[in-house]
VEXZAMI-244909 format. One line per 10 residues: number of its first residue (from 1); their letters; for each residue x, y, z of C-alpha. Coordinates in nm, 4 decimals. Example, Ala and Ser with C-alpha at 12.3 -4.5 7.8 and 13.67 -1.06 7.14 Angstrom:
<sites>
1 = AS = 1.2300,-0.4500,0.7800 ~ 1.3670,-0.1060,0.7140
</sites>
This chain:
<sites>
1 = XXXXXXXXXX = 0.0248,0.1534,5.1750 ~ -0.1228,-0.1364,5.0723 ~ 0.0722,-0.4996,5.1948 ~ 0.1561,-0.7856,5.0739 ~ -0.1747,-1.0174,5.0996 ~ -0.3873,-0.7399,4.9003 ~ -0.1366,-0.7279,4.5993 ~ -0.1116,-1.1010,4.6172 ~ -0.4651,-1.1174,4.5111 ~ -0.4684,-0.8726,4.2900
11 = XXXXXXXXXX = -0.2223,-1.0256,4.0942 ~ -0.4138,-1.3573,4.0933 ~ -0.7294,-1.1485,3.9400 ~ -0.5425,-0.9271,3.6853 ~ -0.6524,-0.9199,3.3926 ~ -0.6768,-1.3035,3.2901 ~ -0.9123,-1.2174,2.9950 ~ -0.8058,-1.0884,2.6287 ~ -1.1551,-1.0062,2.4524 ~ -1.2317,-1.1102,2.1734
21 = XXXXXXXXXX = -1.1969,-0.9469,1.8435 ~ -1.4896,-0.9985,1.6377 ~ -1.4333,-1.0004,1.2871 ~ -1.7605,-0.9153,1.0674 ~ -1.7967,-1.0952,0.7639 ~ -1.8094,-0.8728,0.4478 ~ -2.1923,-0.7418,0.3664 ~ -2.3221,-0.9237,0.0293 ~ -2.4265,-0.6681,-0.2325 ~ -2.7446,-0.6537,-0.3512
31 = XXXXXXXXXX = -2.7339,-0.8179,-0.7164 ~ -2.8451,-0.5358,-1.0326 ~ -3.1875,-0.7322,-1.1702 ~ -3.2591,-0.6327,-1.4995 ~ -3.5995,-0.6962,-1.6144 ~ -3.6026,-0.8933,-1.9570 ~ -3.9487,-0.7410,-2.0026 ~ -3.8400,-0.3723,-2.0930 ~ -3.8411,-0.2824,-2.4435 ~ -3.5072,-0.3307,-2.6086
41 = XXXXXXXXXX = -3.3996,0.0782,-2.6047 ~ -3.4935,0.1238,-2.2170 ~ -3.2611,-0.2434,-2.1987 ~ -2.9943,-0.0941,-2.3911 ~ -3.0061,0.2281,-2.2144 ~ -2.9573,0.0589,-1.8788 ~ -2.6804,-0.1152,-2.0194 ~ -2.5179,0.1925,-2.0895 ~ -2.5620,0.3522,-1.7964 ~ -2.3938,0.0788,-1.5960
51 = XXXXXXXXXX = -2.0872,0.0785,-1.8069 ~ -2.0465,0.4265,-1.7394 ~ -2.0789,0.3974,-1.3847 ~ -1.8184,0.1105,-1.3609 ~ -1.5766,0.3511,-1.5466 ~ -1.5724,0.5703,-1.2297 ~ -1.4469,0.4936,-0.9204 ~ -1.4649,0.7019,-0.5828 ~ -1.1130,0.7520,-0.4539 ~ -1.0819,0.6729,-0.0713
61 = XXXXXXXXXX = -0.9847,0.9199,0.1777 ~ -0.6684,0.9877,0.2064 ~ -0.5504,0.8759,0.6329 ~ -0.3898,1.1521,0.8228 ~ -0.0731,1.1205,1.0612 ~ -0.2197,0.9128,1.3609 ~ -0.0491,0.8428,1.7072 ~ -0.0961,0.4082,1.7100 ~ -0.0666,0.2797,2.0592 ~ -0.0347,-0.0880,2.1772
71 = XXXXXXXXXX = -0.0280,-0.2403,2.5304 ~ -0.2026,-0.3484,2.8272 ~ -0.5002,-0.2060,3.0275 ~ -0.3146,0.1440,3.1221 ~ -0.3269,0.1694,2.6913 ~ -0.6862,0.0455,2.6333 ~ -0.8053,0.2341,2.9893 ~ -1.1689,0.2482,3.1674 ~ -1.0400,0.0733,3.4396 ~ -1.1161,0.0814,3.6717
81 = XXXXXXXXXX = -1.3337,0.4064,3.6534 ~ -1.4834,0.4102,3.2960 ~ -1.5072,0.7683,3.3515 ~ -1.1391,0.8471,3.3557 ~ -1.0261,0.9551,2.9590 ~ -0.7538,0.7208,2.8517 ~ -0.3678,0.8367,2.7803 ~ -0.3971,0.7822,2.4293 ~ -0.6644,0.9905,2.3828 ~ -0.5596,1.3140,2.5926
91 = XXXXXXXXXX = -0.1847,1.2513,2.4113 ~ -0.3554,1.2393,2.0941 ~ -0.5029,1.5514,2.0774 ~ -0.2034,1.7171,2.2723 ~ -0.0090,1.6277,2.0095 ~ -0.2783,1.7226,1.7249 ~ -0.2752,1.3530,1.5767 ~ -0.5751,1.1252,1.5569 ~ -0.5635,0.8205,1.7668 ~ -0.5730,0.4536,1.6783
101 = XXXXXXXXXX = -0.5703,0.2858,2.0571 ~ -0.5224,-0.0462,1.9975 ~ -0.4628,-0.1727,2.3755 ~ -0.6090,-0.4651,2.5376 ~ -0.6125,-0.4939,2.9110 ~ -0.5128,-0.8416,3.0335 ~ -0.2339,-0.8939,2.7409 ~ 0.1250,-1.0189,2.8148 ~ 0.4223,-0.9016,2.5644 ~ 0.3344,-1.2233,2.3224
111 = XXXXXXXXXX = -0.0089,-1.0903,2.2699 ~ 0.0709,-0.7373,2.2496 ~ 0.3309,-0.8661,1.9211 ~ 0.0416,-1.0205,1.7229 ~ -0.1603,-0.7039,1.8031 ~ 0.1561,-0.4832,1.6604 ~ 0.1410,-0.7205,1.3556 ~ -0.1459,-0.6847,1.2280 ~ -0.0651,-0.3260,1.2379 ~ 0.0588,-0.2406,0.8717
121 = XXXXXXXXXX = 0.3576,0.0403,0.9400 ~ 0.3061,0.3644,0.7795 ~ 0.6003,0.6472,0.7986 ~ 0.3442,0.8923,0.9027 ~ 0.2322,0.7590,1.2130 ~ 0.3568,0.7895,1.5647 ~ 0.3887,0.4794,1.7916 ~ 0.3594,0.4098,2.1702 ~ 0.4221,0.0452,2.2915 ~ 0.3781,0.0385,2.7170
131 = XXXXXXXXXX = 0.3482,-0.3682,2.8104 ~ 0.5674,-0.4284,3.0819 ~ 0.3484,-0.4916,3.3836 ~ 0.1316,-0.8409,3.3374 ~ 0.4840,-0.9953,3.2340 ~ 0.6181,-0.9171,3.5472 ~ 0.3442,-0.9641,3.7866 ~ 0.2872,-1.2852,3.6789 ~ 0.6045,-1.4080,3.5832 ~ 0.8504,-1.2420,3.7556
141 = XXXXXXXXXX = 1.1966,-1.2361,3.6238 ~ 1.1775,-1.5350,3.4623 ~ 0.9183,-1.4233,3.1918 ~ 1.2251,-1.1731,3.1370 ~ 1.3388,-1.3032,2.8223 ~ 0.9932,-1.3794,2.6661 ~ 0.9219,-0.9994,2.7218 ~ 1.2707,-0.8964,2.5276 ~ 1.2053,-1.1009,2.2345 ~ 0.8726,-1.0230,2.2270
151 = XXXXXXXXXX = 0.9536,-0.6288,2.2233 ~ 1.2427,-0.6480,2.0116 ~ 1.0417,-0.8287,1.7420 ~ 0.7578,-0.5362,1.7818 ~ 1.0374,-0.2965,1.7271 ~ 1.1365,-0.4925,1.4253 ~ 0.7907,-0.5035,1.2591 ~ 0.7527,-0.1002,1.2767 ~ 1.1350,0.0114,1.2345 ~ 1.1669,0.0009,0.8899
161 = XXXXXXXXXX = 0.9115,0.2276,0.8040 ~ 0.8284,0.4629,1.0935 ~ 1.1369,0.6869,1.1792 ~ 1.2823,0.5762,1.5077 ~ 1.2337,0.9166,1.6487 ~ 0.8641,0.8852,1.6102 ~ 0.8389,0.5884,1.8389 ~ 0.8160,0.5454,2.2035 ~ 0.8691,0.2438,2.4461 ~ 0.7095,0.3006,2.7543
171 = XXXXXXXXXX = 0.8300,0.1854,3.0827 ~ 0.5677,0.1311,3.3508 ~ 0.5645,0.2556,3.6727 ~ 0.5128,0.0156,3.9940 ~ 0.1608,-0.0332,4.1401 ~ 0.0962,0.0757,4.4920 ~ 0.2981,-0.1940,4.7626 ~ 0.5338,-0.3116,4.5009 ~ 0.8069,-0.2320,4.7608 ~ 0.6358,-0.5236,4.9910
181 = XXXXXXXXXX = 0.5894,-0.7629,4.7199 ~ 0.7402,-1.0856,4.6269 ~ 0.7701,-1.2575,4.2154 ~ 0.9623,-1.5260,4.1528 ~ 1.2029,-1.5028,4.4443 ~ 1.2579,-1.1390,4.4525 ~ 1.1159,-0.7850,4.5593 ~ 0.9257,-0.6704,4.2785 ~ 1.0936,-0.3296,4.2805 ~ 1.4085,-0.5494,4.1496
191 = XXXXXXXXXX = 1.2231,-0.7747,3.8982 ~ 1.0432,-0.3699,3.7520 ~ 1.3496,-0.2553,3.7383 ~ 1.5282,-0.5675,3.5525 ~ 1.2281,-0.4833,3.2637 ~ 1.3023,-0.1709,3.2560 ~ 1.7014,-0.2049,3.2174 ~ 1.6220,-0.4546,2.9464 ~ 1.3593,-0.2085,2.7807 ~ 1.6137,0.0509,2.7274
201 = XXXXXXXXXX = 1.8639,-0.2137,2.6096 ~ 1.6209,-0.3351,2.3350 ~ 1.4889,0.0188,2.2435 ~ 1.8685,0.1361,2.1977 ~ 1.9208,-0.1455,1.9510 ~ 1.6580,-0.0299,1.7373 ~ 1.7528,0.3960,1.8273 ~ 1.3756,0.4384,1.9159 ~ 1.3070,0.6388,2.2239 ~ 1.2335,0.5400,2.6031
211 = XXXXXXXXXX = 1.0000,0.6570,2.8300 ~ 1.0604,0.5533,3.1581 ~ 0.7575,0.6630,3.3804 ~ 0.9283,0.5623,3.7443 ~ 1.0789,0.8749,3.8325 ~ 0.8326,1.0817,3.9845 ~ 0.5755,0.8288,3.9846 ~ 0.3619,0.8749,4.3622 ~ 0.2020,0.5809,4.4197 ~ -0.0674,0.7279,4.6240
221 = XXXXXXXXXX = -0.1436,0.9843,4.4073 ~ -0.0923,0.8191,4.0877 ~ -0.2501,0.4637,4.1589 ~ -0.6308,0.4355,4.1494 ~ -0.8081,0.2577,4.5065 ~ -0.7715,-0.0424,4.2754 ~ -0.3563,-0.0737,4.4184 ~ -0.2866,-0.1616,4.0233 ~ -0.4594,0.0729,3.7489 ~ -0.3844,0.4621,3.6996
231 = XXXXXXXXXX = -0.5540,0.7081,3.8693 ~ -0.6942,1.0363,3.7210 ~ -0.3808,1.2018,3.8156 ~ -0.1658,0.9437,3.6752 ~ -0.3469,0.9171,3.3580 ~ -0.2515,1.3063,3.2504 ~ 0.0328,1.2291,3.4372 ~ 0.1487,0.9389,3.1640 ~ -0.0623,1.1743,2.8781 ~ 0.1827,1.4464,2.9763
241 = XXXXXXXXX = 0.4684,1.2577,2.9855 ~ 0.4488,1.0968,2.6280 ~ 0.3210,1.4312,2.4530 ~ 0.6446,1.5657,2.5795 ~ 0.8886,1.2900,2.4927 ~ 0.6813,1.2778,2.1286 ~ 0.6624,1.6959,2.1062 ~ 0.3732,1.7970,2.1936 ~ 0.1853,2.0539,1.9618
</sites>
């Protein structure tokens, strides 16, 4: 097990950083030239031609049923073994849907909203929200409230279009020597477990389902050497877990 020091500074080195989402600026067009040299019948003939072509228009593909997922760094994953295939990706294609991950490791509930509201709700898709952990590691219980609001206003934004049955708060699990930490006055088992009582208090509210990934959860197994991040194991264990909740295919 790993103590108290070790966690300590892990928790000072989590995750500070949100990158940065780099917007490209739309491509210019290349301008049509026409050449006022051409005799008059090639000039008109030109003219024609583009007329007709601005009378047809390619229709855009039509976007299939997707599973949208929002969080922290156990969502966006690669860490801390790159090689280690996200959640999102092995529940995506247990469930047979494609996969828009849009996770960022290092964000707190308040980041993860803006991230959800950008996200334009479509009945189709399927949605996992799992943000639980940098709230309570570095605020303790009381970043409690900041986290509800924050999740309750996610739920809001994707309610009234995606059926309630087709989305899925997820609950983290506690990271290796949680039972021999300390936030904000209290064992860290307690302040986890405060989150996850007011998780499933929100997610009732809004009749969406709850995940809670505790139960089971082996520390050793399931935690990678890192004390924080999922291990191989506990990757397709949390894969496994939401396919099932969700129906897996």
């Amino acid at each position: 097990m790993v103590g108290e020091p070790y966690l300590l500074h892990r928790k000072k080195r989590l995750e500070t950083s949100i990158p940065q989402r780099h917007r490209g600026n739309p491509i210019p067009q290349p301008k049509t030239r026409v050449n006022t040299h051409l005799p008059v019948v090639a000039l008109l003939g030109l003219i024609a031609l583009l007329t007709i072509g601005c009378g047809t228009q390619t229709p855009h593909p039509t976007k299939g049923p997707q599973l949208v997922t929002f969080g922290h760094s156990y969502v966006s994953g690669r860490d801390p073994d790159h090689d280690v295939t996200p959640w999102p990706d092995r529940a995506g294609q247990a469930l047979g849907l494609q996969l828009d991950n849009r996770g960022i490791g290092g964000t707190e509930s308040p980041e993860t909203l803006e991230v959800v509201r950008e996200y334009k709700p479509d009945p189709q898709d399927t949605i996992v929200i799992e943000c639980i952990l940098n709230d309570a590691l570095r605020h303790g219980r009381s970043g409690l409230d900041v986290w509800r609001q924050s999740v309750d206003a996610m739920l809001t934004h994707v309610t009234p279009a995606v059926p309630a049955d087709r989305i899925l708060l997820v609950l983290d699990p506690p990271p290796r020597g949680s039972d021999q930490l300390t936030t904000d006055g209290e064992p860290f088992t307690r302040t986890l477990r405060r989150y996850a009582d007011a998780g499933q208090e929100v997610a009732s509210r809004h009749g969406v389902r709850v995940l809670d990934l505790a139960p089971g959860w082996d520390t050793d197994r399931d935690i990678s050497d890192d004390g924080l991040h999922p291990s191989e194991a506990g990757t397709q264990r949390i894969a496994d877990l939401v396919s099932a909740a969700l129906g897996r295919k």
